[in-house]
RONUMAR-535303 format. One record per residue: residue in one letter; x, y, z of N, C-alpha, C, O in turn; residue number from 1. Coordinates in steps of 0.1 Angstrom, whole numbers, padded with zeros to 4 digits, always signed. Layout:
N
rec r:a&n_X:X&n_Y:Y&n_Z:Z&ca_X:X&ca_Y:Y&ca_Z:Z&c_X:X&c_Y:Y&c_Z:Z&o_X:X&o_Y:Y&o_Z:Z&k:NUM $
...
END
This chain:
90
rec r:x&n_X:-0102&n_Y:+0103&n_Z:-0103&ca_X:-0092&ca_Y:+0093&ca_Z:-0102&c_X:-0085&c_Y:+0094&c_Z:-0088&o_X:-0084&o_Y:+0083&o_Z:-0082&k:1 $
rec r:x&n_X:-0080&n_Y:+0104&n_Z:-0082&ca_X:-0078&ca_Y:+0107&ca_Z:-0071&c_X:-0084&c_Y:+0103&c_Z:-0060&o_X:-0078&o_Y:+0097&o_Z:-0051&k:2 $
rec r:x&n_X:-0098&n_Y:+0107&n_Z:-0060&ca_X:-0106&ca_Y:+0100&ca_Z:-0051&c_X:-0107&c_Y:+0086&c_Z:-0046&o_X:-0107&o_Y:+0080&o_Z:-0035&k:3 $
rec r:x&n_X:-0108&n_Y:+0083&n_Z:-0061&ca_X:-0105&ca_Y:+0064&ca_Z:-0057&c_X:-0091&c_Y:+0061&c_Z:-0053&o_X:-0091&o_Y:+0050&o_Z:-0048&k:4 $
rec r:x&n_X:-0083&n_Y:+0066&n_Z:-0055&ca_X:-0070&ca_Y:+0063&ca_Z:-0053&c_X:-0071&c_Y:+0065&c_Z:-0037&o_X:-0069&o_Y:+0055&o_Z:-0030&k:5 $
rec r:x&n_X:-0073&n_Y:+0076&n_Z:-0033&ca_X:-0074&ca_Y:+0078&ca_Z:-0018&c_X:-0084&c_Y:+0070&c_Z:-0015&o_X:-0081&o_Y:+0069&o_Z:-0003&k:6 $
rec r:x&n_X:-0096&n_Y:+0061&n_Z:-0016&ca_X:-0104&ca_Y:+0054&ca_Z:-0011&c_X:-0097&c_Y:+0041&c_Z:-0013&o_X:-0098&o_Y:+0033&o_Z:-0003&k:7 $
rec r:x&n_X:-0091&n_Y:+0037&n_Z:-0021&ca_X:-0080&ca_Y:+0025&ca_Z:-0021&c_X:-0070&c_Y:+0023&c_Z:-0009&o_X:-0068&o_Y:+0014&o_Z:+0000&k:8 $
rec r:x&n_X:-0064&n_Y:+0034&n_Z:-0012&ca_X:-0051&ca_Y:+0036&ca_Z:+0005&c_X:-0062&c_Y:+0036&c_Z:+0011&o_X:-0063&o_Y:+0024&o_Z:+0013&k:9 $
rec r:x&n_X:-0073&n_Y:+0042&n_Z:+0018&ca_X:-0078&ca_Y:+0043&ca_Z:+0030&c_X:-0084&c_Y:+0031&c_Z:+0031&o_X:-0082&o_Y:+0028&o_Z:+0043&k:10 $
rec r:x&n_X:-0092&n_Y:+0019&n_Z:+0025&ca_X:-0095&ca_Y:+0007&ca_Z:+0025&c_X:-0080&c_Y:-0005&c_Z:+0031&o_X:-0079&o_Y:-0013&o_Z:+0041&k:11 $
rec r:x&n_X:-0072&n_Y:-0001&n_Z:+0021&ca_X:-0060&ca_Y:-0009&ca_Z:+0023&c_X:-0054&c_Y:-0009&c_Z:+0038&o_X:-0052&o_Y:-0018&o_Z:+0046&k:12 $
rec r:x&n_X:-0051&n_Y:+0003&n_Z:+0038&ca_X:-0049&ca_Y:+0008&ca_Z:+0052&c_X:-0060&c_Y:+0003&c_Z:+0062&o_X:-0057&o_Y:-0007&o_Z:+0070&k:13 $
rec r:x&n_X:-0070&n_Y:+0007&n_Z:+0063&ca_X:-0078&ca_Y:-0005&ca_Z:+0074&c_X:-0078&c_Y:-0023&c_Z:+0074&o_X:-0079&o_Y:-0030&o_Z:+0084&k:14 $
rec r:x&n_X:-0077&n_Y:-0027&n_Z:+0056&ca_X:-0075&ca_Y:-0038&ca_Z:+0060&c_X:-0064&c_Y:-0043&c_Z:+0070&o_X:-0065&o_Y:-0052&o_Z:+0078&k:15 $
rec r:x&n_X:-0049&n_Y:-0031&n_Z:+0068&ca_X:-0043&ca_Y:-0039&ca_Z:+0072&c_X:-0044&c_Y:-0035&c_Z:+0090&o_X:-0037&o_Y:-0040&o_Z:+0099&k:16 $
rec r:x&n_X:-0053&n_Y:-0027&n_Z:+0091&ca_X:-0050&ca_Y:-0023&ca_Z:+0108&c_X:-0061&c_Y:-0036&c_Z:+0115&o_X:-0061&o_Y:-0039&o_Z:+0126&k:17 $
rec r:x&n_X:-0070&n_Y:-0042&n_Z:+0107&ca_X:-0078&ca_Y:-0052&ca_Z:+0113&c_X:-0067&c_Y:-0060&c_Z:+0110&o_X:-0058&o_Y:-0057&o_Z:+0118&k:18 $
rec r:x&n_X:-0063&n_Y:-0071&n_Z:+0101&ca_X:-0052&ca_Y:-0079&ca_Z:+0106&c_X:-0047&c_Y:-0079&c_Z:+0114&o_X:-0048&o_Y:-0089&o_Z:+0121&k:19 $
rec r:x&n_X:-0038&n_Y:-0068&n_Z:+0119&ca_X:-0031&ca_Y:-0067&ca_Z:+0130&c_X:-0040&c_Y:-0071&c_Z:+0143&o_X:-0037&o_Y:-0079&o_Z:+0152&k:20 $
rec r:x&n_X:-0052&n_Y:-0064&n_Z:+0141&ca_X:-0060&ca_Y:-0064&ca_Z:+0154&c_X:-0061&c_Y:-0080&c_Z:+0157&o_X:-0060&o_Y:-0085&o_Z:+0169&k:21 $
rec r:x&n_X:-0063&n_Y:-0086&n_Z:+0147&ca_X:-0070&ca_Y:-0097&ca_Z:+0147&c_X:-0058&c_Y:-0107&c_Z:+0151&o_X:-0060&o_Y:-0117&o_Z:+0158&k:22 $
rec r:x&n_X:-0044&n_Y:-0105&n_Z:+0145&ca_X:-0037&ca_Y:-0113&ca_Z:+0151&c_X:-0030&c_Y:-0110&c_Z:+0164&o_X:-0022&o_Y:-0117&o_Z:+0170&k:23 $
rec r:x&n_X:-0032&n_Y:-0099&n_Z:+0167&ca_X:-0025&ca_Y:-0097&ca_Z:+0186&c_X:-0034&c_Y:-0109&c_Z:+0194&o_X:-0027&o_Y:-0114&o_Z:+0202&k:24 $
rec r:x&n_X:-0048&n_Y:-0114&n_Z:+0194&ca_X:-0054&ca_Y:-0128&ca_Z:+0196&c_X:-0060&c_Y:-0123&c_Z:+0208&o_X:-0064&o_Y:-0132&o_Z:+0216&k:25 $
rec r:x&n_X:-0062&n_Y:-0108&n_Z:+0213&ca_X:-0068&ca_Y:-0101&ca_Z:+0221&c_X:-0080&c_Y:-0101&c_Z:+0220&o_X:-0085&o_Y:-0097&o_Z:+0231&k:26 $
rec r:x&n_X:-0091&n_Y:-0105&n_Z:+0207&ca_X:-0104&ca_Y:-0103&ca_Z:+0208&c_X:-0110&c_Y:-0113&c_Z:+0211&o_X:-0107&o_Y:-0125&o_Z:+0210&k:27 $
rec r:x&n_X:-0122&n_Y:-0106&n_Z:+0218&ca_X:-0133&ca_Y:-0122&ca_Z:+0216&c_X:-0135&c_Y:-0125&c_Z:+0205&o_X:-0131&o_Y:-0119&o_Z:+0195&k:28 $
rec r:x&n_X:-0144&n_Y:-0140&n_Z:+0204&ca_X:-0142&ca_Y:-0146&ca_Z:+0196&c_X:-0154&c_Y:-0134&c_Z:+0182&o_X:-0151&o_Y:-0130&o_Z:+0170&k:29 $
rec r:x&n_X:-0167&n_Y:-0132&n_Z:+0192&ca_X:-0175&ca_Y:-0125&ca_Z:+0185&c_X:-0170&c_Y:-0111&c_Z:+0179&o_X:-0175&o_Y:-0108&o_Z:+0169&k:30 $
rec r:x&n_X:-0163&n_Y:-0104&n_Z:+0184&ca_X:-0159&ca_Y:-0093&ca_Z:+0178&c_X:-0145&c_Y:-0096&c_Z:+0166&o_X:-0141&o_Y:-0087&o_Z:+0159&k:31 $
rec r:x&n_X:-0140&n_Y:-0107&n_Z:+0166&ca_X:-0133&ca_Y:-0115&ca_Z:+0157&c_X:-0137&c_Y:-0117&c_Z:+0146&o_X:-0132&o_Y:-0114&o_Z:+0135&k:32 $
rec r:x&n_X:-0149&n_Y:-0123&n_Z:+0147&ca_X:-0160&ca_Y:-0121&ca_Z:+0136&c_X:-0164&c_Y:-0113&c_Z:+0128&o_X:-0166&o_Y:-0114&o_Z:+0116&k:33 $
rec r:x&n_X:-0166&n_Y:-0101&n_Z:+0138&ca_X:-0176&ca_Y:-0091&ca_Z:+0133&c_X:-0160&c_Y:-0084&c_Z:+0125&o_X:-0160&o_Y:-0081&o_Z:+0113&k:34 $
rec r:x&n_X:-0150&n_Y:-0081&n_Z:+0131&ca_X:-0139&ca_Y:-0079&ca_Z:+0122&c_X:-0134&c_Y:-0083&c_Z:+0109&o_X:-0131&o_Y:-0075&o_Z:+0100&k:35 $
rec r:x&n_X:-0134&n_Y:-0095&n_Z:+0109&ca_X:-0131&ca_Y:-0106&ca_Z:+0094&c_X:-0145&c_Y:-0103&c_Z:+0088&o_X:-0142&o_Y:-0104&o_Z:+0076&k:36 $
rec r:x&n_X:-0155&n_Y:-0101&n_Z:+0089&ca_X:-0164&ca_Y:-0099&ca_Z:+0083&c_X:-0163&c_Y:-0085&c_Z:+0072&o_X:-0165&o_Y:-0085&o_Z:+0060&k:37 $
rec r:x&n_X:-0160&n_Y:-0075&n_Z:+0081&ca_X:-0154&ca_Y:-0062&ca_Z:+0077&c_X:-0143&c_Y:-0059&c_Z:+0065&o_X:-0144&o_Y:-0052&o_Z:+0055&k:38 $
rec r:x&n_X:-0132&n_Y:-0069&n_Z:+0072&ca_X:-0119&ca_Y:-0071&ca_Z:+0058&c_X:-0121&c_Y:-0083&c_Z:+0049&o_X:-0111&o_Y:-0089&o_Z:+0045&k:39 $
rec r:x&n_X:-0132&n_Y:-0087&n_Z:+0045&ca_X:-0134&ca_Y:-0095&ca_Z:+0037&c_X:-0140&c_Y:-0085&c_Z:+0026&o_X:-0137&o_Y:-0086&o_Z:+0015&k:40 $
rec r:x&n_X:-0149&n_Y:-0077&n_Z:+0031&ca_X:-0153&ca_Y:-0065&ca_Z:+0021&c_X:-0147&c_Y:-0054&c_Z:+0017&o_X:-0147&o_Y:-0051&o_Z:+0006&k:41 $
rec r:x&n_X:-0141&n_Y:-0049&n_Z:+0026&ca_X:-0124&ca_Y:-0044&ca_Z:+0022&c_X:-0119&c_Y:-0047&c_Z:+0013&o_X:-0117&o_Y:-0039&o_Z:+0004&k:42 $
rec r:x&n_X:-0115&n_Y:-0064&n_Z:+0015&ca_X:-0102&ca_Y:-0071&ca_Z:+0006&c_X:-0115&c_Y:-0067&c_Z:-0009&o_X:-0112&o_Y:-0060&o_Z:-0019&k:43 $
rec r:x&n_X:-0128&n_Y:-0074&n_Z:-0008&ca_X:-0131&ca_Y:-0072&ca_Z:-0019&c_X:-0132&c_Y:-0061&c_Z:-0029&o_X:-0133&o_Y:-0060&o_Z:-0041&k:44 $
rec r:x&n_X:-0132&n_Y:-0049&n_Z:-0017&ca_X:-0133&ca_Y:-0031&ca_Z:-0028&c_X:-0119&c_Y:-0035&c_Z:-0034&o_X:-0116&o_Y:-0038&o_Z:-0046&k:45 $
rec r:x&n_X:-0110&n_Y:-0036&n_Z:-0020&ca_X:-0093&ca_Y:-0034&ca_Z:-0030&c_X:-0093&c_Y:-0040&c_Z:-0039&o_X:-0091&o_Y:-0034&o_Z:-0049&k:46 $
rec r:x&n_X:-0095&n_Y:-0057&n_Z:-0040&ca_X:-0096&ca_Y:-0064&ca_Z:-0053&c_X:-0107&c_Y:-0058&c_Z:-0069&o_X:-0104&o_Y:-0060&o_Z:-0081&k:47 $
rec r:x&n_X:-0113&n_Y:-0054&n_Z:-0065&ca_X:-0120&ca_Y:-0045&ca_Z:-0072&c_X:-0116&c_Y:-0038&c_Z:-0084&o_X:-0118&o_Y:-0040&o_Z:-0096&k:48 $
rec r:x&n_X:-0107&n_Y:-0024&n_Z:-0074&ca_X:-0101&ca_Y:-0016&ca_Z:-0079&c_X:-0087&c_Y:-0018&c_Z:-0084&o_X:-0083&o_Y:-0010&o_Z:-0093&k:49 $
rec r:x&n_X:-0081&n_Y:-0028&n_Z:-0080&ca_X:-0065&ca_Y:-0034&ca_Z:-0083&c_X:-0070&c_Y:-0040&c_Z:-0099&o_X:-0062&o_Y:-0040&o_Z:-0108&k:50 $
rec r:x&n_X:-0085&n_Y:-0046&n_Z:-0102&ca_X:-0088&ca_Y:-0051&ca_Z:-0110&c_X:-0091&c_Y:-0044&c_Z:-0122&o_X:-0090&o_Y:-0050&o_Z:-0133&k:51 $
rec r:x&n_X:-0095&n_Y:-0031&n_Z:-0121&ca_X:-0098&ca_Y:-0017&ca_Z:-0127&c_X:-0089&c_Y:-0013&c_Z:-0133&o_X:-0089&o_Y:-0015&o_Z:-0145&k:52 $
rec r:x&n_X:-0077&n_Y:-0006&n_Z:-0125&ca_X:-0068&ca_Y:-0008&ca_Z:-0125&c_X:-0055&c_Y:-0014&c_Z:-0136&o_X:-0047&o_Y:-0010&o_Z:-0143&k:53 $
rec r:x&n_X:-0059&n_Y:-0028&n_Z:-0130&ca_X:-0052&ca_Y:-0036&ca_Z:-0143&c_X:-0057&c_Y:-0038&c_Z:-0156&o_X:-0049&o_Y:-0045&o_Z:-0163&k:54 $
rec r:x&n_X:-0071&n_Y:-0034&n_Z:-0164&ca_X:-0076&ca_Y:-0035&ca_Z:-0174&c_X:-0071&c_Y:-0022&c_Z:-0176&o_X:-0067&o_Y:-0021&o_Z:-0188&k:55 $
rec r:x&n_X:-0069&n_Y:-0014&n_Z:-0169&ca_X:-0066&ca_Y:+0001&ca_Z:-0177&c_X:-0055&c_Y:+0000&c_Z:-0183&o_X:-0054&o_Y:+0005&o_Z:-0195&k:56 $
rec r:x&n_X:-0044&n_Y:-0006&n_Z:-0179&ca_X:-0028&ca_Y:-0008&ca_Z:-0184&c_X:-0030&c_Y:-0012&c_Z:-0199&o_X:-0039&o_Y:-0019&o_Z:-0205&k:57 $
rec r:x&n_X:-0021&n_Y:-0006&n_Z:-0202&ca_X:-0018&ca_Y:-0008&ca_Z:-0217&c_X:-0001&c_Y:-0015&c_Z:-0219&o_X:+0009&o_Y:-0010&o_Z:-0214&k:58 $
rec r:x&n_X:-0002&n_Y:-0025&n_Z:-0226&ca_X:+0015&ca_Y:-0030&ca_Z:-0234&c_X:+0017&c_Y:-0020&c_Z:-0246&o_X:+0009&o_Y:-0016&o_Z:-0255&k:59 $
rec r:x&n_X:+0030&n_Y:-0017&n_Z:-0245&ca_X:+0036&ca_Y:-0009&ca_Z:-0260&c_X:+0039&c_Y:-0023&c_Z:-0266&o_X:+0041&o_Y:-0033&o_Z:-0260&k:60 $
rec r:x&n_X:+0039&n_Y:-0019&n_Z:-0278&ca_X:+0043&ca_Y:-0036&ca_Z:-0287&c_X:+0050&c_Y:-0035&c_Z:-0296&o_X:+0056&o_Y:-0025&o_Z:-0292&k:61 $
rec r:x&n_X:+0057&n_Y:-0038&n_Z:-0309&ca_X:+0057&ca_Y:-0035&ca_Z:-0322&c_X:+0047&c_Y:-0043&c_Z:-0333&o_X:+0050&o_Y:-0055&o_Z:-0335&k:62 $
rec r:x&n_X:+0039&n_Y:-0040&n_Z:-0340&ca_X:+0031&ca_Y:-0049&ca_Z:-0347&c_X:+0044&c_Y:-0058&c_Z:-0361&o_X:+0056&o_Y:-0058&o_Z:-0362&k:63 $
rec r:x&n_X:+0032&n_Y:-0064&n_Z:-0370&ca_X:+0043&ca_Y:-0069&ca_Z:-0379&c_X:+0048&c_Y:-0059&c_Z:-0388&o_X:+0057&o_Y:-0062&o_Z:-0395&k:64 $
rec r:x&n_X:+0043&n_Y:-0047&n_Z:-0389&ca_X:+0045&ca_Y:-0039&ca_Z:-0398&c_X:+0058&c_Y:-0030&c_Z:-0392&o_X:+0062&o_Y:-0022&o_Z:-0400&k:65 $
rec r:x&n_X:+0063&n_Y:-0032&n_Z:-0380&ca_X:+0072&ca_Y:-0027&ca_Z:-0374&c_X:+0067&c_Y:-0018&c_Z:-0366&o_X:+0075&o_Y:-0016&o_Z:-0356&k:66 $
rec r:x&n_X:+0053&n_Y:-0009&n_Z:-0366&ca_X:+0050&ca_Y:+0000&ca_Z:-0363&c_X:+0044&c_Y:+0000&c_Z:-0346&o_X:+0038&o_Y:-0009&o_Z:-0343&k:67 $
rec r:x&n_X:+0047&n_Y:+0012&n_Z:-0334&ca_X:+0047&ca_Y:+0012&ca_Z:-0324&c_X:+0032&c_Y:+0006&c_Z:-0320&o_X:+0027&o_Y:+0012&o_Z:-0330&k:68 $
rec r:x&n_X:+0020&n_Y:-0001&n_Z:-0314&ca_X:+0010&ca_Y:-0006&ca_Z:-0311&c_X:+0008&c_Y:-0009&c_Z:-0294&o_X:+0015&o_Y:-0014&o_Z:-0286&k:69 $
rec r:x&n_X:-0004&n_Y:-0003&n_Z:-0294&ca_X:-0010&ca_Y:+0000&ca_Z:-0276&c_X:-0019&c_Y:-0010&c_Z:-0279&o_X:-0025&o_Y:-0012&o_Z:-0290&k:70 $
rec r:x&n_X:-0020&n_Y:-0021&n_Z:-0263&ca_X:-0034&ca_Y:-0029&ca_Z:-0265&c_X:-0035&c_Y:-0031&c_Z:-0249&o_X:-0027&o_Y:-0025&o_Z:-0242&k:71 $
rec r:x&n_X:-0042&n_Y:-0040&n_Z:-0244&ca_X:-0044&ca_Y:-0043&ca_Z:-0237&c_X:-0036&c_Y:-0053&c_Z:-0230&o_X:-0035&o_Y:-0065&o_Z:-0235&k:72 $
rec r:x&n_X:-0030&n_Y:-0050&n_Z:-0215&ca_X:-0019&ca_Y:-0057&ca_Z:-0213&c_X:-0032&c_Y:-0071&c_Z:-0208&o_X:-0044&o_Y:-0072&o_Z:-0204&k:73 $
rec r:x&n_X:-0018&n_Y:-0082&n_Z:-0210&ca_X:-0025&ca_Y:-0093&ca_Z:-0211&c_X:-0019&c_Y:-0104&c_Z:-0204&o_X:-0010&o_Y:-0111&o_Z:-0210&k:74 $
rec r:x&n_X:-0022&n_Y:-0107&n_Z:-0192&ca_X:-0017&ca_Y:-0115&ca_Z:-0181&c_X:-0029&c_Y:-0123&c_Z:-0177&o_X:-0040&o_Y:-0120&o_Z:-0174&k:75 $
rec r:x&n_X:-0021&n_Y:-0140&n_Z:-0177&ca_X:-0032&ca_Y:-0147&ca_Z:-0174&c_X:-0031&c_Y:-0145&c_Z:-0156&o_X:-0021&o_Y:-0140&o_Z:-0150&k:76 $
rec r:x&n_X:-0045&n_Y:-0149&n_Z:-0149&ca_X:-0051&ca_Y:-0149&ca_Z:-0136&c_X:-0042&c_Y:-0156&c_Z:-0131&o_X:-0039&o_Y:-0152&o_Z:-0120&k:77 $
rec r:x&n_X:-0035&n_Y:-0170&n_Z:-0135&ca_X:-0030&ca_Y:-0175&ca_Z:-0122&c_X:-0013&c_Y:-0171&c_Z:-0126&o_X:-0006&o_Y:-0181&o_Z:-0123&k:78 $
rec r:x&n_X:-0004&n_Y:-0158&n_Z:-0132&ca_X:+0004&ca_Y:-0153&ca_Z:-0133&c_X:+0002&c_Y:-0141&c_Z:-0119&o_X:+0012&o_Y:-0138&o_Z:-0112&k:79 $
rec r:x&n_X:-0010&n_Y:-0135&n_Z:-0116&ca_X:-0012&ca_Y:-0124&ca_Z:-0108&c_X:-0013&c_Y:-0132&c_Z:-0094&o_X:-0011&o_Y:-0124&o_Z:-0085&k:80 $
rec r:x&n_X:-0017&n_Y:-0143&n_Z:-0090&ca_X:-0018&ca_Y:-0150&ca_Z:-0078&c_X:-0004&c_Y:-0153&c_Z:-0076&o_X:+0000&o_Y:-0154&o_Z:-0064&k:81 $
rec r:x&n_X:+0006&n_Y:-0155&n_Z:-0087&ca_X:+0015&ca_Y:-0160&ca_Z:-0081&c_X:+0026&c_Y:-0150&c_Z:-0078&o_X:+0035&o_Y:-0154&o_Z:-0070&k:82 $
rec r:x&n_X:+0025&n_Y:-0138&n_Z:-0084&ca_X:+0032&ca_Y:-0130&ca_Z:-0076&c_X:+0035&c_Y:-0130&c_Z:-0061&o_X:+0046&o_Y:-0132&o_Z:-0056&k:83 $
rec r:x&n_X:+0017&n_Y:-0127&n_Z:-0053&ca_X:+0018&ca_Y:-0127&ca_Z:-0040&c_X:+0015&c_Y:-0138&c_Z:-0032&o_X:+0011&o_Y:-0138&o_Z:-0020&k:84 $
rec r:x&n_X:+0019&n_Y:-0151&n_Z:-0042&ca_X:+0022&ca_Y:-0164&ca_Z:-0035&c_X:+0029&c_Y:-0166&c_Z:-0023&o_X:+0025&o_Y:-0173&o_Z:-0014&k:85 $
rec r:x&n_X:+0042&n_Y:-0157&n_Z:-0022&ca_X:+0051&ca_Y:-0158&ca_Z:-0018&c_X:+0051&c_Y:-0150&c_Z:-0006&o_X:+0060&o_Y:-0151&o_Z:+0002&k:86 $
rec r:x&n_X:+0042&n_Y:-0142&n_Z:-0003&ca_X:+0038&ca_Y:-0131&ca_Z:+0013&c_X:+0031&c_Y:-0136&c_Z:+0015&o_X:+0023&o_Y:-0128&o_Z:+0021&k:87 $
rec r:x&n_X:+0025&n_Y:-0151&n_Z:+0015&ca_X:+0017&ca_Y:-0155&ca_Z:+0023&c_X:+0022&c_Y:-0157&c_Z:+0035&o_X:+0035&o_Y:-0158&o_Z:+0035&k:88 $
rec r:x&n_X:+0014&n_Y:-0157&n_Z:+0050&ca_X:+0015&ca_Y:-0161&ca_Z:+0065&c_X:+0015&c_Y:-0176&c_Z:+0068&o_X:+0007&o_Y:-0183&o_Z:+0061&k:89 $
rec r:x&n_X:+0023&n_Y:-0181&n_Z:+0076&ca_X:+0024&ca_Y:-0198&ca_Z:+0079&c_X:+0017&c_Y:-0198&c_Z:+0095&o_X:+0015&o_Y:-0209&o_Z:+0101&k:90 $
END
């Protein structure tokens, strides 16, 4: 669990140091490329694992019987987009 955890930060962490690179507007166009190409696969491990992740979560509940119940937490897809609606770049 560790390991992924640390390959998560270390992914996340480069996506965000290409970003950066990519918007100081210092590169050529071709190594621009060859960068976005890079954090596109990035973004997809992180998405991945954020994905992992969120299946593992469990909701505490009470059933009808009153009694304490673990299940699988249960969030529709366009609830999780809209969180980080809001950090988008203009």
């Amino acid at each position: 669990m560790a390991k992924k955890k640390q390959q998560f930060e270390t992914a996340l962490r480069q996506l965000e140091e290409i970003v950066a690179h990519m918007e100081s507007g210092e590169l050529p166009l071709d190594e621009c490329v060859e960068y976005y190409e890079r954090a596109v696969k990035l973004a997809e491990m992180c998405t991945k694992e954020l994905e992992a992740a969120r299946r593992r979560i469990e909701q505490v509940r009470l059933n009808e019987k009153g009694e304490v119940v673990t299940e699988p937490l249960k969030v529709a897809d366009d609830e999780l987009v809209a969180e980080g609606a809001d950090d988008t770049r203009a």
